[in-house]
N, C-alpha and C positions, 0 to 999 in steps of 0.2 A: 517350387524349387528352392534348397536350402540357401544361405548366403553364404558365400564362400569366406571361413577367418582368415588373417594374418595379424600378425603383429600390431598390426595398424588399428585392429578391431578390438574398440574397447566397449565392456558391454556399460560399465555401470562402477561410479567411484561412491565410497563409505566412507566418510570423514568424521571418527569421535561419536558413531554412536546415532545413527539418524539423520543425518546432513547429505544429500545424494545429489551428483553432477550426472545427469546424463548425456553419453557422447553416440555419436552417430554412427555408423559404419561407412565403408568407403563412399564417394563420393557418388548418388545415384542408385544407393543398396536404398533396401528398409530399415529403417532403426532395429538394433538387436533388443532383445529384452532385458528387462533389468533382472538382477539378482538380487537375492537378502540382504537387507543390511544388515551391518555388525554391531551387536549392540554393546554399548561402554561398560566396563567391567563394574557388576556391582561393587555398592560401598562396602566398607569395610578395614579395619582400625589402621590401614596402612594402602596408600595405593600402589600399584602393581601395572609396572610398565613390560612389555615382552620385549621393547629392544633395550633397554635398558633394565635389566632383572637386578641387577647391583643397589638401583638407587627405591627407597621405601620409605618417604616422606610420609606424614601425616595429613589426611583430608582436611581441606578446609571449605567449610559449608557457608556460602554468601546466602542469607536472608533477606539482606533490602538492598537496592542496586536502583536510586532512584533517579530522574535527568537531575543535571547539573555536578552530579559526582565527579572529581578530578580524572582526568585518562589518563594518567601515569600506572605506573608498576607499584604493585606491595612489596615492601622489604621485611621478612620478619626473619627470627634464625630461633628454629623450632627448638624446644626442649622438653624430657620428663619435669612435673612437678616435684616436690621437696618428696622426697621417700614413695614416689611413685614409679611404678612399672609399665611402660608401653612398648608395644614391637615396634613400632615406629623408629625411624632413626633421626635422631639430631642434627642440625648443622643451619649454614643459616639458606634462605631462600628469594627471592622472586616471583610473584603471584601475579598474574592478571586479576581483571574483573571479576572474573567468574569463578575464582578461587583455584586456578588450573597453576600446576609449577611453570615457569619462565625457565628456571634454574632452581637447580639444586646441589649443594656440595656437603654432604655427609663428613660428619666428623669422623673421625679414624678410630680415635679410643674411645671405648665406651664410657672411661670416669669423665672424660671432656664433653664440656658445653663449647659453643661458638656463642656471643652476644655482642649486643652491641650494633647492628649488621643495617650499613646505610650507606647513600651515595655521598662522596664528597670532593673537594676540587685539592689538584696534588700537583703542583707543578702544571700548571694551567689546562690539569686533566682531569675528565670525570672518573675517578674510579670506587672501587669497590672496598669498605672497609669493616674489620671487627675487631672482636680479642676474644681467643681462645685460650683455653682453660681448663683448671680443674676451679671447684667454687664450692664454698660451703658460707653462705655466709657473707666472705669476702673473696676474692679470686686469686690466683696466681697462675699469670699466661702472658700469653704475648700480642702483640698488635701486628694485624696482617692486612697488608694494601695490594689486590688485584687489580688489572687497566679491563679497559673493555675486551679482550679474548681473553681474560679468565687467567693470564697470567699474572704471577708475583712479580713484583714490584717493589714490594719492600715488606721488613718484617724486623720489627723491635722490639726490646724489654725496656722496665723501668733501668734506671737510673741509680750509680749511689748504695747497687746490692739491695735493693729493694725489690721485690717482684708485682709487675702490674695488676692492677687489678678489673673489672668487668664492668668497671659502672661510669667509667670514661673513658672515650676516644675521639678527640674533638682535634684538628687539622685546623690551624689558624693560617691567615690568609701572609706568614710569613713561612709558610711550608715548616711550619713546627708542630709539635702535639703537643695538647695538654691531655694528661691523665690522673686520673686518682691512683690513690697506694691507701694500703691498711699497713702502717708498721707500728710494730710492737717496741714498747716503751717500760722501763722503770720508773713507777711513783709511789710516793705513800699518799694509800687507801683508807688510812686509820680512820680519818675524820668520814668518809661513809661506808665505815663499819670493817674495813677490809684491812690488809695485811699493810705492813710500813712500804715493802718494796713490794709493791702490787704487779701484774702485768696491767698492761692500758692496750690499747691501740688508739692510733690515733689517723686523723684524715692528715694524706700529705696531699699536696700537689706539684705537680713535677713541668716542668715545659723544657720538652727536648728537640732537641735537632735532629729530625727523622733520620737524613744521612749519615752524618757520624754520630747519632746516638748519644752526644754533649750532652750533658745540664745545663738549662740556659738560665730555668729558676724552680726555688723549689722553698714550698709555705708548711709549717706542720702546723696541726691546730694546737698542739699542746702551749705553742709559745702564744698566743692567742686568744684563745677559749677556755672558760675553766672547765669544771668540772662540777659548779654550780647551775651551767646551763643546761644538763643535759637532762631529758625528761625519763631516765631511765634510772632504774636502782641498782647500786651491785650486791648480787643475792651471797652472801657469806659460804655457800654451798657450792657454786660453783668452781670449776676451774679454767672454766675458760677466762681469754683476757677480758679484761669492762672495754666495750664499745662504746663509750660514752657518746662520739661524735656522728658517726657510721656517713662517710663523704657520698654522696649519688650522682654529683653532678657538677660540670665546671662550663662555662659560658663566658665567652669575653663581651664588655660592654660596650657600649656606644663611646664611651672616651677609651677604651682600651685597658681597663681595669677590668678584674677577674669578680665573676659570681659565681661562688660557691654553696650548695645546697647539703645541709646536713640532715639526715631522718632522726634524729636521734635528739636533735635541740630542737626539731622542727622549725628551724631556721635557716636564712639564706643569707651569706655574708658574702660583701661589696668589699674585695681585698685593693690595695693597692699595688700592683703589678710590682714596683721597684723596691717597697718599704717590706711588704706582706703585713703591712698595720690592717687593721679593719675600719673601714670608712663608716659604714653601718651596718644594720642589722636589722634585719624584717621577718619578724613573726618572732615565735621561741619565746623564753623567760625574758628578753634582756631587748627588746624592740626596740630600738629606736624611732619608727612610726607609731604612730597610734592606729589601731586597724580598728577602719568599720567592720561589725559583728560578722556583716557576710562575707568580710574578705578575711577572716582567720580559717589557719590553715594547720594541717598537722600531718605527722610524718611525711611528708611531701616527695617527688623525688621531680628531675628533669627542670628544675626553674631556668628558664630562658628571655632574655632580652629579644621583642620584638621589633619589627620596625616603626610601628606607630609609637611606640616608646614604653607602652604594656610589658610585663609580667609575667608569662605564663608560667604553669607550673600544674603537674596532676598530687591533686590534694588524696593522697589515701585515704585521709583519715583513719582516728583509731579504733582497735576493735569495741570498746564500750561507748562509742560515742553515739551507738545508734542512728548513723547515717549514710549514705551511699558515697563509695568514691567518685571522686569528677575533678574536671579539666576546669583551670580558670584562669582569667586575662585578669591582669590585676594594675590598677594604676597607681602609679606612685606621684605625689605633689612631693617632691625634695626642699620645698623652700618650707613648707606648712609641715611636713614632715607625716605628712597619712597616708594610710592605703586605701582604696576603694575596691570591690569589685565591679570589673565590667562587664565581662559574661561568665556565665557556667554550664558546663555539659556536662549532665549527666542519663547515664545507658537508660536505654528502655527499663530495662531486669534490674535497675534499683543494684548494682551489682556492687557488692563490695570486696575490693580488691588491696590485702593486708600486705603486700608489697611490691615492690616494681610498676611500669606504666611512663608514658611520656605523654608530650602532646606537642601535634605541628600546627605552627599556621602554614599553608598550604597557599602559593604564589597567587591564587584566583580566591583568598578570602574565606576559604573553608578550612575544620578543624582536624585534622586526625589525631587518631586518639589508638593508641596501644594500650591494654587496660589491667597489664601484667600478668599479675596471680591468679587473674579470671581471663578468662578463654576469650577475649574477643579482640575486633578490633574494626572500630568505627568511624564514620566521616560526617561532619556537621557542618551543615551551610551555616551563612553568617548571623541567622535568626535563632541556631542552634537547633533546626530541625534535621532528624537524623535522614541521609542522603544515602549513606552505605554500611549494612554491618554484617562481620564475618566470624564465625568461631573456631576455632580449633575442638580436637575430641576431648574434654573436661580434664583429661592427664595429661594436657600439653600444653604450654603456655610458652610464651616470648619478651622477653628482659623490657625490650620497645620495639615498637611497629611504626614504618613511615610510608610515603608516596614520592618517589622520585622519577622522572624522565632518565630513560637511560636506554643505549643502543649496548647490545651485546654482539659479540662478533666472536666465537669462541674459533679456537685454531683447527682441531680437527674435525672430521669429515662426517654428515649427517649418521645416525644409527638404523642398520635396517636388517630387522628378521625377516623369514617369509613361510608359509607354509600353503601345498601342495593339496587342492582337492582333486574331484572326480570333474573327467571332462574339461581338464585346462582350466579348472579355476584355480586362482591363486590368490591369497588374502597377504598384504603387504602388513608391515609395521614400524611407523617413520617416525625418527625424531630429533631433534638435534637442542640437546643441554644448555641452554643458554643464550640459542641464539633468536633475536628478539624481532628480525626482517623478515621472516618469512614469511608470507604468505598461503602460496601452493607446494603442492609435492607436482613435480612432473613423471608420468612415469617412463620410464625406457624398457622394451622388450627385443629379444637380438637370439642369434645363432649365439653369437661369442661371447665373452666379456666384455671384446674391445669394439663390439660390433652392434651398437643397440641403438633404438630409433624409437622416438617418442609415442605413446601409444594415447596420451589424455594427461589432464591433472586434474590433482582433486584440492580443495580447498583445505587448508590447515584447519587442526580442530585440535586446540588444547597440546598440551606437550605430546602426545603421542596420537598419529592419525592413523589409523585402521584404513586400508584403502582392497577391496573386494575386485578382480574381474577376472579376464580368460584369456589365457595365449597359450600358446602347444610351443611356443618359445625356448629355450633350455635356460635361457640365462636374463634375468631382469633389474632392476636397479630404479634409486629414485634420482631427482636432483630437486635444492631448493631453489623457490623463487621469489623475490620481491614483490610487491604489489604493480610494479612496472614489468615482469616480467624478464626482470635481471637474474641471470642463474649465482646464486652464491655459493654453491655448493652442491659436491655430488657423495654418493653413495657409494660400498663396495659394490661392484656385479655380485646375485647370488645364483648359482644353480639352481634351480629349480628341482624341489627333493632332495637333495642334497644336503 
């Protein structure tokens, strides 16, 4: 004798591809049979969400995922390469482990990049931050601050008629920003080969008052730096302005003085917050330490003050130097005035990476590592064995890559397609952009819209969960759930066919 359905009878949940709950029938039936599962949409240079058909982020393929890796979230904010083409779209992201979106927020124009794209503290809240742009080079964009449901918060330009630029966004713990600027300056060039009133550009540094957008200080290097330091030449042929300094990076120190990272002197300068004098100077033409052999360093970007009192900073190096890019903790004796290195990471793939890249230490002692220009992005225990590593498709890369803890709670309602087989089956398609507690999909099948009654859940799987079963139902719907079982969210009803 057949088993009589209702609503209540759910044969069989598909979550992402392979993952299968099975659920019973009434209380006293026989178990109904399972049906196929649904398999995850092959690869391919873009993924492809059905409730979400708007968003087409780039695959990211995780290789090593070894124990001990950090359990936080990946930040990166995808982009084409220098004169590369990908369908892929830009913006910046959220990744799990497994290299599945968290979130995604697609940039609008296509000459704009987003970079920059990390968690940080804004008025004693974690939120979300970058600088979006156009960029060739150097940037001109703006600084944009999300809270945990994905709304703006704030959103500023430099300072002074200057336009900010992409290769800083640092929130200091007096709810200010520091950022780099590329502006363009008057000098004579005679003496290396060039015109009397040459263009320059030069690194500013700006510290603003996020709310009313003040100047609270602001350093050029031109009053600072010669133009003796810079390890570049200016070609007589060109027109563009001489980048002598090219800023990538601004870090407040352990006494509250400014370090600034320049690519271009391959140097890192120790400003004095109130003077903008230069205290020192480490690496470049003009060092003030004396660097042990292993710890010299070139075009660098990302130099940061640690808490052990280290260094870090990802060493590019240069294209003829014949060696691979990598991450180093670097220590400074300020009395003796040397630098040592303490560790170095570098990729399996020998990779070298001719610009961009950061590095974190990581609250549990481990390294992350963003590796620019080259597609990856890796995690190294404290012995510098590699624990995690991920790529992007070879025409995609990201400015820097981090790991933070972060709850997303975004404000509207889960995303749900559905489509209509033979015999009451109905294949769902659940997701919800950003938000980071969900657990299960529960599903609901009903007469009405307003009239729907739980029929099973199925476990989450990756931003978008496939969920397979049967109800003669008209109308169905999901709700999210927390790992306790808290509903955070519901779904439109949809018709069934419809």
């Amino acid at each position: 004798m057949g088993v009589r359905r209702t609503r209540r009878d759910f044969l069989k949940v598909a979550a992402g591809g392979g993952a299968w709950l099975a659920f019973l029938a009434l209380a006293g039936c026989e178990p109904n049979r399972p049906v196929r599962a649904i398999a995850a949409p092959a690869a391919g240079p873009t993924r492809v969400f059905r409730s979400r058909p708007d968003l087409r982020p780039p695959p990211v393929e995780v290789t090593t995922r070894a124990p001990g890796t950090a359990p936080d979230y990946i930040f990166a904010a995808s982009k084409n390469g220098p004169g590369e083409s990908y369908p892929a779209q830009d913006g910046p992201m959220i990744l799990d482990n497994d290299g599945q979106p968290v979130w995604f927020r697609p940039v609008v124009k296509e000459a704009e990049d987003a970079m920059d794209f990390k968690v940080q503290r804004y008025r004693g809240e974690s939120v979300l931050t970058w600088w979006q742009g156009t960029h060739g080079g150097f940037g001109r964009g703006e600084f944009v601050i999300f809270d945990e449901s994905y709304k703006e918060v704030g959103r500023f330009r430099a300072g002074n008629g200057y336009a900010g630029d992409h290769h800083e966004f640092l929130i200091t713990e007096r709810d200010t920003a520091l950022i780099g600027i590329y502006g363009e300056a008057r000098r004579d060039l005679s003496s290396l080969g060039g015109p009397t009133d040459g263009a320059v550009l030069e690194g500013i540094v700006q510290e603003i008052d996020i709310g009313s957008g003040e100047v609270l200080f602001e350093w050029h290097s031109l009053d600072h730096v010669g133009f003796d330091e810079s390890l570049y030449e200016l070609s007589p042929d060109t027109e563009d302005a001489f980048d002598y300094f090219h800023i990538n990076s601004i870090d407040v120190d352990d006494d509250g003085n400014l370090l600034v990272s320049a690519r271009r002197t391959s140097a890192v300068y120790k400003i004095d917050r109130e003077s903008g004098e230069v205290i020192w100077r480490l690496g470049g033409e003009k060092s003030d330490f004396t660097m042990e052999d292993e710890a010299v360093f070139a075009y660098q970007h990302d130099a940061r003050r640690q808490a052990d009192g280290t260094i870090t900073l990802f060493d590019n190096r240069g294209e003829r130097m014949d060696e691979p890019s990598r991450a180093v903790a670097l220590e400074l004796d300020e009395d003796a005035m040397t630098a040592t290195l303490v560790r170095e990471y570098i990729h399996p793939t020998e990779t070298f990476a001719i610009f961009q890249g950061n590095v974190q230490t990581l609250p549990n002692g481990n390294v992350f590592i963003g590796w620019g220009s080259a597609p990856y992005l890796s995690e190294h225990g404290r012995d510098g064995e590699l624990l995690f590593d991920a790529r992007f498709p070879p025409e995609v890369e990201s400015y820097r890559a981090f790991r933070f803890p972060w709850r997303g709670r975004p404000q509207g309602d889960p995303d749900l397609v559905g489509e209509s087989g033979t015999e009451g089956r109905v294949t769902l398609y659940a997701s919800w952009n950003g938000a980071t507690e969900v657990a299960s999909w529960e599903v609901l099948a009903g007469p009405g819209a307003g009239d729907l009654e739980p029929v099973g859940d199925a476990a989450r799987k990756g931003f978008e969960t496939a969920i397979t079963f049967r109800t003669e139902e008209p109308y169905v719907a999901v709700r999210a759930k927390d790992r306790s079982g808290r509903v955070l969210g519901a779904s439109r009803a949809l018709r069934r066919g419809s």
